[in-house]
N, C-alpha and C positions, 0 to 999 in steps of 0.2 A: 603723483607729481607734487602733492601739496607736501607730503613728506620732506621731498628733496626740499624745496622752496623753503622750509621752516627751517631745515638746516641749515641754511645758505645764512638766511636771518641772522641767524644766532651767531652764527662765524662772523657777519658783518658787525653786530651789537656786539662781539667781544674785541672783533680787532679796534673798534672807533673806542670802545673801553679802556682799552693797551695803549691807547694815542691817549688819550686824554692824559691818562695817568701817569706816562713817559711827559708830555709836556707841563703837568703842573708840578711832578718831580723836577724841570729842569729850571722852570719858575722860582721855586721852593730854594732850590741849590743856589740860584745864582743872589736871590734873599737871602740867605747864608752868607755868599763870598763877600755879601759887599755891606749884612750887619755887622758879625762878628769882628773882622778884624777894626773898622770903624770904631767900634764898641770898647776892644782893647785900647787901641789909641788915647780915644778918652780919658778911659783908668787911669794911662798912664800919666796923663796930664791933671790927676786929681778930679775929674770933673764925674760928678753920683749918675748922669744919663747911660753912663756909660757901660752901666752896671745894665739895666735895661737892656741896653741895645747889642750885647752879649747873652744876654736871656732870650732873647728876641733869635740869636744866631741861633742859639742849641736848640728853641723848640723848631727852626724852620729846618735844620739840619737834620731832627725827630724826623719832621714830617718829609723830607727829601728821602731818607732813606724806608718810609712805610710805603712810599708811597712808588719807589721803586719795588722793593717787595711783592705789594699788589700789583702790580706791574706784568711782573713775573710770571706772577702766579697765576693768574689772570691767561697769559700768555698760551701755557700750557693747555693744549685738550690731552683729552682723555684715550688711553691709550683705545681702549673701547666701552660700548655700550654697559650697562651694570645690568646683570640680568644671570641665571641661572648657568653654569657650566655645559657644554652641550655632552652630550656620557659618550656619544657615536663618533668623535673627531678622531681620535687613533685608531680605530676598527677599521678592520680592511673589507672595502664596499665588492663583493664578488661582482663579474659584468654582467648587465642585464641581456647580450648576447648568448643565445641558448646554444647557439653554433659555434665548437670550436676553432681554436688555428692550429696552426702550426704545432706546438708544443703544448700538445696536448700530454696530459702525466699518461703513462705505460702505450704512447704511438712510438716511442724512439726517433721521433721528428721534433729537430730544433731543442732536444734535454741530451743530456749526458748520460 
């Protein structure tokens, strides 16, 4: 049971990882929409801040888009455990029934 429970853990610490990091991405972005073009304006008006506060846009833009990335990635489990190939998965399991059925090979019951 503690197995399961540590699993459970880890899925909860990764989804509140995936929140965090979807909300300081949406943080980061909206620092973005409302440096940059602010920043430009500036420029345009001649004024040196403005230079700054377009720098300011690009690295929050940086960090919106790593920060979705991790996000992502983050997002994602793993298809399965890492561990050695099992050799037995395609081998055909014979039944632990010692007692035939029906079709049984050379009874002509239930084969062709």
């Amino acid at each position: 049971m503690s197995a399961l429970m540590e699993g459970l853990q880890r899925d909860e610490r990764r989804r509140r990882r995936v929140t965090l990091l979807v909300v300081l991405s949406c943080v980061t972005g909206l620092g973005t929409w409302l440096a940059a073009p602010f920043g430009v304006v500036l420029l345009t008006r001649g004024e040196p801040v403005g230079w700054a506060l377009v720098a300011l846009g690009v690295v929050l833009l940086a960090a919106t888009v790593v920060g979705i990335l991790a996000a992502r990635r983050a997002h994602r489990v793993p298809e399965s455990a890492s561990g050695r190939p099992n050799p037995r998965f395609d081998e055909p399991q014979p039944s632990p029934d010692p007692r035939g059925g029906y079709s049984m090979v050379g009874s002509q019951l239930g084969s062709r």
